[in-house]
mmJSON file of the N, C-alpha and C atoms, coordinates in Angstrom:
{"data_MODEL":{"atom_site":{
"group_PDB":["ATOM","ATOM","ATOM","ATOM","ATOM","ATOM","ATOM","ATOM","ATOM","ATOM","ATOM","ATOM","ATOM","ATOM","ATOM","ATOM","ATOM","ATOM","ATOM","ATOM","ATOM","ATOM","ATOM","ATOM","ATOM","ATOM","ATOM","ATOM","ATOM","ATOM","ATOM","ATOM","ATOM","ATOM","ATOM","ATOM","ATOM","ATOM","ATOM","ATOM","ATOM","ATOM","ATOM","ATOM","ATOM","ATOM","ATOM","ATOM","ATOM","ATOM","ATOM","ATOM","ATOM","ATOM","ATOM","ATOM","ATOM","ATOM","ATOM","ATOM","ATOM","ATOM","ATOM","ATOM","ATOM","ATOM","ATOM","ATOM","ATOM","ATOM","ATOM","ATOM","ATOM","ATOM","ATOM","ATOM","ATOM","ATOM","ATOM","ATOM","ATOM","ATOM","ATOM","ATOM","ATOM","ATOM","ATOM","ATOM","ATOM","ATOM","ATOM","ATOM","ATOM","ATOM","ATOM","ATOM","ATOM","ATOM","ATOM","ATOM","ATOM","ATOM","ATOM","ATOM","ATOM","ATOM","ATOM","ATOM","ATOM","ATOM","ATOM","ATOM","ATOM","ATOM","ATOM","ATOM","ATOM","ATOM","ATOM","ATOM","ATOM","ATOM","ATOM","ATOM","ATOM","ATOM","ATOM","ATOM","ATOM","ATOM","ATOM","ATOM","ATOM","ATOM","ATOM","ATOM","ATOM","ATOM","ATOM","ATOM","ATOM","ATOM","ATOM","ATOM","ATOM","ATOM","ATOM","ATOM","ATOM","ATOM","ATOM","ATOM","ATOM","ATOM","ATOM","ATOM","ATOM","ATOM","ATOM","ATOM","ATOM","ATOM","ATOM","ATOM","ATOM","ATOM","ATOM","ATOM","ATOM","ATOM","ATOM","ATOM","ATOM","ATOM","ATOM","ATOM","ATOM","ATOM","ATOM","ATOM","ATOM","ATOM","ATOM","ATOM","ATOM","ATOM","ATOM","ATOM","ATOM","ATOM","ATOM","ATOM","ATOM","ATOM","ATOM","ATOM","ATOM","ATOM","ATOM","ATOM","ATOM","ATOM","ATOM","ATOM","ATOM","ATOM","ATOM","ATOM","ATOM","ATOM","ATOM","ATOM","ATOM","ATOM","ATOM","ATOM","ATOM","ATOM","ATOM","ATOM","ATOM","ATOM","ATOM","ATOM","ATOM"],
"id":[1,2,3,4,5,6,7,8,9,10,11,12,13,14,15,16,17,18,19,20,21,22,23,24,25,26,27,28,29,30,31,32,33,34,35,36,37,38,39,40,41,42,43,44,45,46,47,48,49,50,51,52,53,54,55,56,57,58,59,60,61,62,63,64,65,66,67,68,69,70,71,72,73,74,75,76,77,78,79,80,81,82,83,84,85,86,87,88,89,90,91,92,93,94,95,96,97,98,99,100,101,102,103,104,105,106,107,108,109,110,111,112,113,114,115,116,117,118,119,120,121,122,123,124,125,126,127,128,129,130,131,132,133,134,135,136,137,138,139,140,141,142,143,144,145,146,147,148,149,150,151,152,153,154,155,156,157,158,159,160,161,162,163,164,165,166,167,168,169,170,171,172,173,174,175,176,177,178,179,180,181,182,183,184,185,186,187,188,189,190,191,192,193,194,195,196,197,198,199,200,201,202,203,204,205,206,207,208,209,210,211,212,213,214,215,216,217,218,219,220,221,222,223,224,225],
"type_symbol":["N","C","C","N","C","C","N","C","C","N","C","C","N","C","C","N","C","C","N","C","C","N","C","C","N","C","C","N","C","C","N","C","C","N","C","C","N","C","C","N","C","C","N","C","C","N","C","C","N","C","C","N","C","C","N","C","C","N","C","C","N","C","C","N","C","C","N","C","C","N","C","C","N","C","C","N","C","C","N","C","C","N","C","C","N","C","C","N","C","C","N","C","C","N","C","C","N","C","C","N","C","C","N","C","C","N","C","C","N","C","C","N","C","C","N","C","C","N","C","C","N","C","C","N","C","C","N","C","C","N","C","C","N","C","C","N","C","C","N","C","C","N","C","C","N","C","C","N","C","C","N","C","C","N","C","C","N","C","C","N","C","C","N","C","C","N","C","C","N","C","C","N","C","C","N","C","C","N","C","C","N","C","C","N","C","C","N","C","C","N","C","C","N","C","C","N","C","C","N","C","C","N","C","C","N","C","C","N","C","C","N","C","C","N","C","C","N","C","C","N","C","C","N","C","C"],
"label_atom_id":["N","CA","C","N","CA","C","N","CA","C","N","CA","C","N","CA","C","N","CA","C","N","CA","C","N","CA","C","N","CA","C","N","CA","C","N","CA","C","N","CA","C","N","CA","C","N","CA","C","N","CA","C","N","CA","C","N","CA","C","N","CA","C","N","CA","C","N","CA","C","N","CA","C","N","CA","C","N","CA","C","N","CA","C","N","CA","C","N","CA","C","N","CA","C","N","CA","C","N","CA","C","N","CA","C","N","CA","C","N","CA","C","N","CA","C","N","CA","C","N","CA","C","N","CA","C","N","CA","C","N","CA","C","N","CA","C","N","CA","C","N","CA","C","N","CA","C","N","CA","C","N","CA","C","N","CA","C","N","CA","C","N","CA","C","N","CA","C","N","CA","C","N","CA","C","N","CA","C","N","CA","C","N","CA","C","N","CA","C","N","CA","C","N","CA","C","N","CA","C","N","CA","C","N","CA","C","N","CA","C","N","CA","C","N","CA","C","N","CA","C","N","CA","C","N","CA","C","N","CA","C","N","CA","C","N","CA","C","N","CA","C","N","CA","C","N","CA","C","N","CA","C","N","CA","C","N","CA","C","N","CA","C"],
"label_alt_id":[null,null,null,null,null,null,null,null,null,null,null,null,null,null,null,null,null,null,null,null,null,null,null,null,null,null,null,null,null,null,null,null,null,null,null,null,null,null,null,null,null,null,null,null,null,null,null,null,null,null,null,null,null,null,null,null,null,null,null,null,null,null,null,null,null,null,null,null,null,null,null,null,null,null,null,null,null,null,null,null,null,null,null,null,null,null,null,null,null,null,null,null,null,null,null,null,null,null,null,null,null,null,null,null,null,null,null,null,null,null,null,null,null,null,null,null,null,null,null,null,null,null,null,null,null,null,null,null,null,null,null,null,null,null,null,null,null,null,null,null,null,null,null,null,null,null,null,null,null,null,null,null,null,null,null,null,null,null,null,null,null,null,null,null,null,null,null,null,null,null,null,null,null,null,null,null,null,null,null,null,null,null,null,null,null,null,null,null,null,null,null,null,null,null,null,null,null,null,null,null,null,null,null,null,null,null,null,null,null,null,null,null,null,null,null,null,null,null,null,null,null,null,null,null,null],
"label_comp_id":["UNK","UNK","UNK","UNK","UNK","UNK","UNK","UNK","UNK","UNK","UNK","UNK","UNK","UNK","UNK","UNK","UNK","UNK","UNK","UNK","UNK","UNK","UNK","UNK","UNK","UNK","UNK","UNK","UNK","UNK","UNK","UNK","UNK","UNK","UNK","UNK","UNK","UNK","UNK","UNK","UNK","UNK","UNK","UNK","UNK","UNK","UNK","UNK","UNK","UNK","UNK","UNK","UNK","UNK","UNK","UNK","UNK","UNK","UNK","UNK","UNK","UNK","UNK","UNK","UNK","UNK","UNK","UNK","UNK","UNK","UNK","UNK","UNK","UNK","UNK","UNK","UNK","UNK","UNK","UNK","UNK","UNK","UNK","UNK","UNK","UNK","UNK","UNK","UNK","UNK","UNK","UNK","UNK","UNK","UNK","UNK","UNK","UNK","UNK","UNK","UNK","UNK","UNK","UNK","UNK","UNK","UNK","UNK","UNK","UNK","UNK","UNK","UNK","UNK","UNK","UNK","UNK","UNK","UNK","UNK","UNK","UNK","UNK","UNK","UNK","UNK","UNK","UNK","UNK","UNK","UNK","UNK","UNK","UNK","UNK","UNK","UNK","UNK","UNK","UNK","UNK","UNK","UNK","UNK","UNK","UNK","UNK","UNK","UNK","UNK","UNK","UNK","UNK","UNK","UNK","UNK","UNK","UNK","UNK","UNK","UNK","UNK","UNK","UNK","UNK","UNK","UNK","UNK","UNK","UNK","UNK","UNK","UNK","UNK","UNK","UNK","UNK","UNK","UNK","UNK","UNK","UNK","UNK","UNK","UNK","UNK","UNK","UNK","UNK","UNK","UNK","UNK","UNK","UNK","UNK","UNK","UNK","UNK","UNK","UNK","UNK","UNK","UNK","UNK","UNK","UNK","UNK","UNK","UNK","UNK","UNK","UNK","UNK","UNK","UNK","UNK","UNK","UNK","UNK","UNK","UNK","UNK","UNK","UNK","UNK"],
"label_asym_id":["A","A","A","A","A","A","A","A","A","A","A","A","A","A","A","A","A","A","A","A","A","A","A","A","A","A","A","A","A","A","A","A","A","A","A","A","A","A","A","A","A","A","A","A","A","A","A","A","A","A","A","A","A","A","A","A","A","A","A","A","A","A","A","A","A","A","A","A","A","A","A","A","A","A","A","A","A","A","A","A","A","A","A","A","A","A","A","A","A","A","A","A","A","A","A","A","A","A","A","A","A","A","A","A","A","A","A","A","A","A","A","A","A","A","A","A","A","A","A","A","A","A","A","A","A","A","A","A","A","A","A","A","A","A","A","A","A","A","A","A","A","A","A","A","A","A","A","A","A","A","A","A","A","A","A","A","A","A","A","A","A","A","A","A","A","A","A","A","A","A","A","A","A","A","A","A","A","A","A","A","A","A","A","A","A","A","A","A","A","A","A","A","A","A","A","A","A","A","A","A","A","A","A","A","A","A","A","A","A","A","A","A","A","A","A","A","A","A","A","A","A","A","A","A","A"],
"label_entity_id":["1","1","1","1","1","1","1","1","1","1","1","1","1","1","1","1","1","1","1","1","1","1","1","1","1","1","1","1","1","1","1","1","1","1","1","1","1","1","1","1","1","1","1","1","1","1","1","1","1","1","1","1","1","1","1","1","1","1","1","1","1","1","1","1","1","1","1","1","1","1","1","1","1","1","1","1","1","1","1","1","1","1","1","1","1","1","1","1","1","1","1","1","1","1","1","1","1","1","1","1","1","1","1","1","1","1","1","1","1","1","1","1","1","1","1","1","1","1","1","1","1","1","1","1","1","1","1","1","1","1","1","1","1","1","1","1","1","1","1","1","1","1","1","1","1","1","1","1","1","1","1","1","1","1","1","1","1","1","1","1","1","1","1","1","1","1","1","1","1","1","1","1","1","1","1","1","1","1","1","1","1","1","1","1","1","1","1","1","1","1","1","1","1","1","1","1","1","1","1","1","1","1","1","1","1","1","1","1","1","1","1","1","1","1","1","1","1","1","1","1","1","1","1","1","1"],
"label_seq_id":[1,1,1,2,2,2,3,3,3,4,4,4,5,5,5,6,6,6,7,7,7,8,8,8,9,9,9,10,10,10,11,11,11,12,12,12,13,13,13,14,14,14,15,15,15,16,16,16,17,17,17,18,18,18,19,19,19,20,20,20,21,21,21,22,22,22,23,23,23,24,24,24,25,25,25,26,26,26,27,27,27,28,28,28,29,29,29,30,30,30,31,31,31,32,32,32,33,33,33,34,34,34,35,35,35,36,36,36,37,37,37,38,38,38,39,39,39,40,40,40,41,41,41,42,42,42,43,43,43,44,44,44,45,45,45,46,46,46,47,47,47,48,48,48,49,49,49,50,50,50,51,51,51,52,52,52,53,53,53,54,54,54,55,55,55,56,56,56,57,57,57,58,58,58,59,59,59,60,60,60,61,61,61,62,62,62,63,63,63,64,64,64,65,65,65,66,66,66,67,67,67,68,68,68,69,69,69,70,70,70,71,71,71,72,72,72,73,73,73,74,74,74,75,75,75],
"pdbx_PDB_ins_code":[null,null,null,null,null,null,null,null,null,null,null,null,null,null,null,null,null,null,null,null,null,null,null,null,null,null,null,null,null,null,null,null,null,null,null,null,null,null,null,null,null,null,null,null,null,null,null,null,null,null,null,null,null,null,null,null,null,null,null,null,null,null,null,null,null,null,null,null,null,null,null,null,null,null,null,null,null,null,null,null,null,null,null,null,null,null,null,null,null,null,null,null,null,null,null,null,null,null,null,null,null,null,null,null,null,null,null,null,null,null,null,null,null,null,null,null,null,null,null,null,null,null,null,null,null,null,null,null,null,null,null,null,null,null,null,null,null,null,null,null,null,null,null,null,null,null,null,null,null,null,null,null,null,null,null,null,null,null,null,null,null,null,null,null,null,null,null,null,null,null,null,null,null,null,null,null,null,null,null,null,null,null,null,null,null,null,null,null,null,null,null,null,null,null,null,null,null,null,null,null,null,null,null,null,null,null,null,null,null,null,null,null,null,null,null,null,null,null,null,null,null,null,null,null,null],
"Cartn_x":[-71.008,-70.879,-71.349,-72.04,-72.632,-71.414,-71.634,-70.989,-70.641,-71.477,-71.136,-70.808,-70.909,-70.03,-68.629,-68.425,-66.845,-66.382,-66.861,-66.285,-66.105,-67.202,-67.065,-66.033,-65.348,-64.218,-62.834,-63.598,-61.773,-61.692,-62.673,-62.417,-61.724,-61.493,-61.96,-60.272,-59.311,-57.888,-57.31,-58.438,-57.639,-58.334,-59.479,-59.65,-59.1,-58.582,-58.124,-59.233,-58.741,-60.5,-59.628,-58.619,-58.352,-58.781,-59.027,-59.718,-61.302,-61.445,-62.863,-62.596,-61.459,-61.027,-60.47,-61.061,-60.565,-59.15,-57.895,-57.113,-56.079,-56.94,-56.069,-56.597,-56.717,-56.727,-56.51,-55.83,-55.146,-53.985,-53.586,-52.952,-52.481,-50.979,-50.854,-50.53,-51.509,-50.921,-49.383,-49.498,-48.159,-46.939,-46.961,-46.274,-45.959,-46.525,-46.075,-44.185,-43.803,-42.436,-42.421,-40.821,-40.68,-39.145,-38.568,-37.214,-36.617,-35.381,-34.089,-32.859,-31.863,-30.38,-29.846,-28.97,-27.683,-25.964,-25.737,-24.366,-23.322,-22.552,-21.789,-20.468,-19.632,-18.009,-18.181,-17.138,-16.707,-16.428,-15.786,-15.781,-17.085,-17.811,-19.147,-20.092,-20.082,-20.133,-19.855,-18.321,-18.14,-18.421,-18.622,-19.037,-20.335,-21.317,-22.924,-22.905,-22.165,-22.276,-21.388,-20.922,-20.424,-20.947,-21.702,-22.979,-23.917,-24.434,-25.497,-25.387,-24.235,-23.802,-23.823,-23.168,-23.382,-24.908,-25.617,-27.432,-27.991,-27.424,-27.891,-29.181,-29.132,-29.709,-28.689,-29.66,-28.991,-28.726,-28.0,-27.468,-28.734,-29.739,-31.029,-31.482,-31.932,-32.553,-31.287,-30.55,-29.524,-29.602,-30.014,-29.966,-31.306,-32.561,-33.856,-34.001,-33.659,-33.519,-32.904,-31.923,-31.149,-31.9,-32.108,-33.154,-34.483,-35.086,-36.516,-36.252,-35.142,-34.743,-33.972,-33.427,-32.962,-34.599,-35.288,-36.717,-37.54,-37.678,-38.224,-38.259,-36.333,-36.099,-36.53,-36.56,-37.192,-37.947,-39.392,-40.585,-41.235],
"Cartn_y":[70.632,71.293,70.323,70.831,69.977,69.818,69.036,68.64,69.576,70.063,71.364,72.718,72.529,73.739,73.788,72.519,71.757,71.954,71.78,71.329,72.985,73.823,75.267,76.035,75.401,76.45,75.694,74.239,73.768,74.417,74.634,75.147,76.786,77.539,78.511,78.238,79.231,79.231,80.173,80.867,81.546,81.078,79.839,79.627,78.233,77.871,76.811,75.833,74.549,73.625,72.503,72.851,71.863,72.051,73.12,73.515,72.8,71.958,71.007,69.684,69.524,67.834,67.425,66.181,65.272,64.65,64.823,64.305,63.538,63.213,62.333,61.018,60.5,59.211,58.987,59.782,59.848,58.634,57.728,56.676,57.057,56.735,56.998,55.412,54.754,53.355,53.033,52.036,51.38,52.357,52.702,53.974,53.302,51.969,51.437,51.506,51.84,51.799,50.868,49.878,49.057,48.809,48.848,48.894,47.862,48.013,46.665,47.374,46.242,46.597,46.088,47.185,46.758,46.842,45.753,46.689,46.761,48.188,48.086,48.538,48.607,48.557,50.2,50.738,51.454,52.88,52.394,53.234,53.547,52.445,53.089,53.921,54.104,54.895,56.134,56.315,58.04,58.16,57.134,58.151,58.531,57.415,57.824,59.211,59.391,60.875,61.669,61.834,62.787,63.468,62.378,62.509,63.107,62.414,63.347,64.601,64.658,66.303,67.091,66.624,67.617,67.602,66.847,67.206,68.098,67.88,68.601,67.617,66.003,65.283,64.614,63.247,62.875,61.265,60.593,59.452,58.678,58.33,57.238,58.053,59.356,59.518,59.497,59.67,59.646,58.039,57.041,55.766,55.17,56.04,55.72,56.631,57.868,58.114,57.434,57.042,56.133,54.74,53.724,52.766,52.982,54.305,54.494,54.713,55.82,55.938,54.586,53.724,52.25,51.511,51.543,50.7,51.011,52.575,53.017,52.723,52.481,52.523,50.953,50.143,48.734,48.217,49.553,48.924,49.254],
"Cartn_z":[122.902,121.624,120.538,119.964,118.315,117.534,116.406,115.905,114.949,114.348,112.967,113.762,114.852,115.64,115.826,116.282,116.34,115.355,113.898,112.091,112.299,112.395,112.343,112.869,113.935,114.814,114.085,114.35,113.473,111.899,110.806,109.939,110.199,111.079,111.36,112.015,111.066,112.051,112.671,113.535,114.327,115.85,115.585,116.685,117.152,118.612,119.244,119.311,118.882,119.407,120.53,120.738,121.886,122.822,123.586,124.802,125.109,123.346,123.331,123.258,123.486,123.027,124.94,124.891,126.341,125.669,126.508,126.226,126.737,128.0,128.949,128.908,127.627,127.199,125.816,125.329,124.302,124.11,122.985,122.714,121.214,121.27,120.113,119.408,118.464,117.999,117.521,117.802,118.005,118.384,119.59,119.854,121.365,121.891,123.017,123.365,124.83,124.937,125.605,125.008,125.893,125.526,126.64,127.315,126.753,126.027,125.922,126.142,126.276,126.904,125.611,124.928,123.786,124.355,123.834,124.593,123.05,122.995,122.208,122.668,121.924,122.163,122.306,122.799,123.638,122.29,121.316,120.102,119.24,119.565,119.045,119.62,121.454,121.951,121.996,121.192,121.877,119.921,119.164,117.657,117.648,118.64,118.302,119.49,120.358,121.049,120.831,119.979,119.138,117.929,117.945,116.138,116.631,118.284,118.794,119.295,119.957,120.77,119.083,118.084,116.632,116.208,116.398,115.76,117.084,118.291,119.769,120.322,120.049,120.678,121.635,122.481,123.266,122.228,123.046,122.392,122.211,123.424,122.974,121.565,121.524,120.572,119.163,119.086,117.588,117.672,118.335,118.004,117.553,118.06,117.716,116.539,115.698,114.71,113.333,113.747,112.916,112.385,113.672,113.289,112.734,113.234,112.445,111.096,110.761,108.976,108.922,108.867,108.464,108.325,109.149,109.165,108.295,108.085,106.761,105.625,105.69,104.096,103.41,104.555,104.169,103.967,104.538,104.124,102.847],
"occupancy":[1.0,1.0,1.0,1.0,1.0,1.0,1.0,1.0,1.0,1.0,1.0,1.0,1.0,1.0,1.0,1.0,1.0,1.0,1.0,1.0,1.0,1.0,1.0,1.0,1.0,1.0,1.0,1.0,1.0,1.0,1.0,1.0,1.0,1.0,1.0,1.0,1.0,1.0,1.0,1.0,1.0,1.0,1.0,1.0,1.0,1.0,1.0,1.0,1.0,1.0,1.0,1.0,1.0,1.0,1.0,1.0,1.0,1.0,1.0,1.0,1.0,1.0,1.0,1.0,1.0,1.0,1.0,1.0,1.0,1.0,1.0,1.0,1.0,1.0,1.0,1.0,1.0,1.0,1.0,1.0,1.0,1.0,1.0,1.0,1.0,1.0,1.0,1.0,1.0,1.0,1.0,1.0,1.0,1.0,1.0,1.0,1.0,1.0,1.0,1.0,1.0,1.0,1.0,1.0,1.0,1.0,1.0,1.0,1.0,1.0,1.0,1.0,1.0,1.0,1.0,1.0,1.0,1.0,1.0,1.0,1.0,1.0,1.0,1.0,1.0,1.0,1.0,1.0,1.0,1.0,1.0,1.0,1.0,1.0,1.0,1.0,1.0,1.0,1.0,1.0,1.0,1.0,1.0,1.0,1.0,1.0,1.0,1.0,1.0,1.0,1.0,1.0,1.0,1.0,1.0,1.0,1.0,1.0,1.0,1.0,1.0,1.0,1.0,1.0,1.0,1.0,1.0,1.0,1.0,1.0,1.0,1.0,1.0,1.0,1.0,1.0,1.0,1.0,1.0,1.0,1.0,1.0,1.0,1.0,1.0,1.0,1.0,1.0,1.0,1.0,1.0,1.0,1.0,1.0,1.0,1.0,1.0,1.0,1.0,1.0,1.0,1.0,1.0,1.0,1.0,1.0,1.0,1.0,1.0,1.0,1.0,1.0,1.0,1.0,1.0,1.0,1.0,1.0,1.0,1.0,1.0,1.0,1.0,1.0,1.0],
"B_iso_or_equiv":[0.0,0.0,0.0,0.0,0.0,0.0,0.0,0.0,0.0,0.0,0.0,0.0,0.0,0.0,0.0,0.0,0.0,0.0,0.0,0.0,0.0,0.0,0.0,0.0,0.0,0.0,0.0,0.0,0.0,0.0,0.0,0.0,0.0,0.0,0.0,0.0,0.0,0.0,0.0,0.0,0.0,0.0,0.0,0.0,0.0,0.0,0.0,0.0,0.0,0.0,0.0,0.0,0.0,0.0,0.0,0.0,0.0,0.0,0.0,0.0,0.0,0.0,0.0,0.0,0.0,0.0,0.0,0.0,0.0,0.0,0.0,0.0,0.0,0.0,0.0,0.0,0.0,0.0,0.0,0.0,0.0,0.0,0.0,0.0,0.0,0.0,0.0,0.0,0.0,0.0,0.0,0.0,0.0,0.0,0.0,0.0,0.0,0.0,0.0,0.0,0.0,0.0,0.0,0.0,0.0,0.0,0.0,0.0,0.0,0.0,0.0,0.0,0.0,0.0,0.0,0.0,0.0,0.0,0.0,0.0,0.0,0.0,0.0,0.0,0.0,0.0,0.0,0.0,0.0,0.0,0.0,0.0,0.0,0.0,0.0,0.0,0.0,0.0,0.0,0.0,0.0,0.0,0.0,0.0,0.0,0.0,0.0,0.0,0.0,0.0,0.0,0.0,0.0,0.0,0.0,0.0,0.0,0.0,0.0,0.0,0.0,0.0,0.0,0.0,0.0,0.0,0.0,0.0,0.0,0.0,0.0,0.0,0.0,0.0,0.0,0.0,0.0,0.0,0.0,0.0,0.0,0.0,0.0,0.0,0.0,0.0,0.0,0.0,0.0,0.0,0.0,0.0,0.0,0.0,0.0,0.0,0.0,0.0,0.0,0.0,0.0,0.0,0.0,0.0,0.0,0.0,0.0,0.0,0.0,0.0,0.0,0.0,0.0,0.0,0.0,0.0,0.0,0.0,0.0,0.0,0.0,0.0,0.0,0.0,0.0],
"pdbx_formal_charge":[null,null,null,null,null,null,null,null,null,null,null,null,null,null,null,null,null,null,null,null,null,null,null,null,null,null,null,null,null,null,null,null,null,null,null,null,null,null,null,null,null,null,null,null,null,null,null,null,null,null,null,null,null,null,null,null,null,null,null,null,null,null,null,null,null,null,null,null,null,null,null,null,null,null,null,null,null,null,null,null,null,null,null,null,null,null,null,null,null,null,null,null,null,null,null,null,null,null,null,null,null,null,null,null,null,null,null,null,null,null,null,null,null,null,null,null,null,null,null,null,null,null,null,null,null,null,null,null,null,null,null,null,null,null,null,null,null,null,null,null,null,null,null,null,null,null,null,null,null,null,null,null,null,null,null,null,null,null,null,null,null,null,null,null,null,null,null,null,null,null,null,null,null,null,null,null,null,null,null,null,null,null,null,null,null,null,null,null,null,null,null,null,null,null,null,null,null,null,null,null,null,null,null,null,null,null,null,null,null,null,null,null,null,null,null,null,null,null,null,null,null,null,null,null,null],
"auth_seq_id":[1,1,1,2,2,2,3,3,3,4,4,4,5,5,5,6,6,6,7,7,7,8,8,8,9,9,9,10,10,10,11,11,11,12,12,12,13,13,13,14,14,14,15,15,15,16,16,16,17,17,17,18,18,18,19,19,19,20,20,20,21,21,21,22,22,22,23,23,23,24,24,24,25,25,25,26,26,26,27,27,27,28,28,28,29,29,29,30,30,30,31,31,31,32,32,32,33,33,33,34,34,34,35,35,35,36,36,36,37,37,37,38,38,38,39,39,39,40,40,40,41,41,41,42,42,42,43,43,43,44,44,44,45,45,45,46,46,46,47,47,47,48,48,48,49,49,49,50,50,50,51,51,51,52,52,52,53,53,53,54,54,54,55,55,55,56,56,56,57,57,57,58,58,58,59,59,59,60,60,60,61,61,61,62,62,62,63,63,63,64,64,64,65,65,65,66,66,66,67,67,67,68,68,68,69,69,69,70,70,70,71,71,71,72,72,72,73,73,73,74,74,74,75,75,75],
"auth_comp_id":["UNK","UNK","UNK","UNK","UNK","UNK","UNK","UNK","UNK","UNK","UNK","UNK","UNK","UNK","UNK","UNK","UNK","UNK","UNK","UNK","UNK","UNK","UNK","UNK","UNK","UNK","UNK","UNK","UNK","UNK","UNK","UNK","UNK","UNK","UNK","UNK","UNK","UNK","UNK","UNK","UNK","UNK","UNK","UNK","UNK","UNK","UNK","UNK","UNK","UNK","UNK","UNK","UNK","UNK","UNK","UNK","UNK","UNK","UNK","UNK","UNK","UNK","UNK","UNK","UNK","UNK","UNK","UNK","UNK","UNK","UNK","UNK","UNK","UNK","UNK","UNK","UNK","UNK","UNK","UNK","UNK","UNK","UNK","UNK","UNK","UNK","UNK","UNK","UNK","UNK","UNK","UNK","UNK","UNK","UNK","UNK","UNK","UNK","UNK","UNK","UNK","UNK","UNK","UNK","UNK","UNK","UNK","UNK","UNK","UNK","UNK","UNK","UNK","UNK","UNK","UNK","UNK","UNK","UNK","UNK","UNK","UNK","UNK","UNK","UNK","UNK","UNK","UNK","UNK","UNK","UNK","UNK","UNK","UNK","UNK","UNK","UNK","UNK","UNK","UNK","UNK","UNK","UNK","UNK","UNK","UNK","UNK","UNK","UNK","UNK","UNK","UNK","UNK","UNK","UNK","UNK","UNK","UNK","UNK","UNK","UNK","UNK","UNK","UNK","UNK","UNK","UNK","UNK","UNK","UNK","UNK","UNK","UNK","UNK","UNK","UNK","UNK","UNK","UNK","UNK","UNK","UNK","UNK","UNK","UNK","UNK","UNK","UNK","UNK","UNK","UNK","UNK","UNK","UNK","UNK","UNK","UNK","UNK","UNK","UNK","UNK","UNK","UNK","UNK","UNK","UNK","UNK","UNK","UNK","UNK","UNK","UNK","UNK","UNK","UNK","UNK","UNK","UNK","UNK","UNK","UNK","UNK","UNK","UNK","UNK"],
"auth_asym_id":["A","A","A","A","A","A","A","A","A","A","A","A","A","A","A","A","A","A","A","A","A","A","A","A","A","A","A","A","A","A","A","A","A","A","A","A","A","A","A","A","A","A","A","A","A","A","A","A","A","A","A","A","A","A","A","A","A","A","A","A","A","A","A","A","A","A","A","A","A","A","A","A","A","A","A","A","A","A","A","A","A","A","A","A","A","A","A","A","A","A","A","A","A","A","A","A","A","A","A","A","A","A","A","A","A","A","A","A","A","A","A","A","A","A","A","A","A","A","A","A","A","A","A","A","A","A","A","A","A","A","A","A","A","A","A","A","A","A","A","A","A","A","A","A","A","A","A","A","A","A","A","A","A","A","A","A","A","A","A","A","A","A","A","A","A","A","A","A","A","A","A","A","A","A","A","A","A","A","A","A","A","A","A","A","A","A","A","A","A","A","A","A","A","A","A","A","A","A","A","A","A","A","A","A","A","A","A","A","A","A","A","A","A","A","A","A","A","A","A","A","A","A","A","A","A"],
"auth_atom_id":["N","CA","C","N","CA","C","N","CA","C","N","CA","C","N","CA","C","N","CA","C","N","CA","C","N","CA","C","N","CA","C","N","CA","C","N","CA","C","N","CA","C","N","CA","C","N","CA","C","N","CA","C","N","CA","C","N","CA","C","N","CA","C","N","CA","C","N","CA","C","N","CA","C","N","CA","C","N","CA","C","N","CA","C","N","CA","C","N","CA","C","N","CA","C","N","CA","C","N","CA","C","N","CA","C","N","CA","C","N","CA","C","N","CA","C","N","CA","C","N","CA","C","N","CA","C","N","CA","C","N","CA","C","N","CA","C","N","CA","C","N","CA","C","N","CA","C","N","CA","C","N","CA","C","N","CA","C","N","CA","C","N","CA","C","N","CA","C","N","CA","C","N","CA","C","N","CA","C","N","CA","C","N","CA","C","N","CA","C","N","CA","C","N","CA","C","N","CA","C","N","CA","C","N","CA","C","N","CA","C","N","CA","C","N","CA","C","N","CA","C","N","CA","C","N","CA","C","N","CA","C","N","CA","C","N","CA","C","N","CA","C","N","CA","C","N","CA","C","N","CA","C","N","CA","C","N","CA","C","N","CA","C"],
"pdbx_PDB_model_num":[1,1,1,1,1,1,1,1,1,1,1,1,1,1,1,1,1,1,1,1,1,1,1,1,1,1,1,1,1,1,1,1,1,1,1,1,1,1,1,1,1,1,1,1,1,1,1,1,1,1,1,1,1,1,1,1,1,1,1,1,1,1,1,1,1,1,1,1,1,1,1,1,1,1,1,1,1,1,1,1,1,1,1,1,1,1,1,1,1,1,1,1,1,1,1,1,1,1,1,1,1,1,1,1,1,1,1,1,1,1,1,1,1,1,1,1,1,1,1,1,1,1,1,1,1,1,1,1,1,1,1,1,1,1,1,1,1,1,1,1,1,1,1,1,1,1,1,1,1,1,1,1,1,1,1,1,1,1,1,1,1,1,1,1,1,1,1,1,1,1,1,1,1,1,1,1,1,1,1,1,1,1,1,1,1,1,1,1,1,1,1,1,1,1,1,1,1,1,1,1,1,1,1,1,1,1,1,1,1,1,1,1,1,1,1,1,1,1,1,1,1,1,1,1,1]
}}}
């Protein structure tokens, strides 16, 4: 597909252009995961899953929410 064909369907919203995009090498920057161990006390446990069972996440994510809005607000 040309290029002003591509610009043409993506301008164009009722048509899909992913069905034109390769996407199994897709990377999202700085989006690398990498694993650490925290340990906290036992009461901070059942408040961060209690905070999460009330938003209807799980505990990793109400703890990676929290630090991304804390990290935000600092930069």
């Amino acid at each position: 597909m040309k290029a002003h064909d591509f610009d043409a369907k993506f301008e164009n919203d009722d048509e899909d252009i992913l069905e034109n995009l390769d996407l199994s090498a897709v990377k999202r920057p700085m989006q690398k995961q990498k694993r650490v161990n925290v340990d906290f006390p036992a009461w901070m446990l059942e408040s961060l899953d209690r905070e999460a069972n009330r938003v209807g996440v799980t505990r990793q994510s109400i703890i990676k929410m929290w630090l991304a809005e804390r990290l935000e607000r600092r930069s």
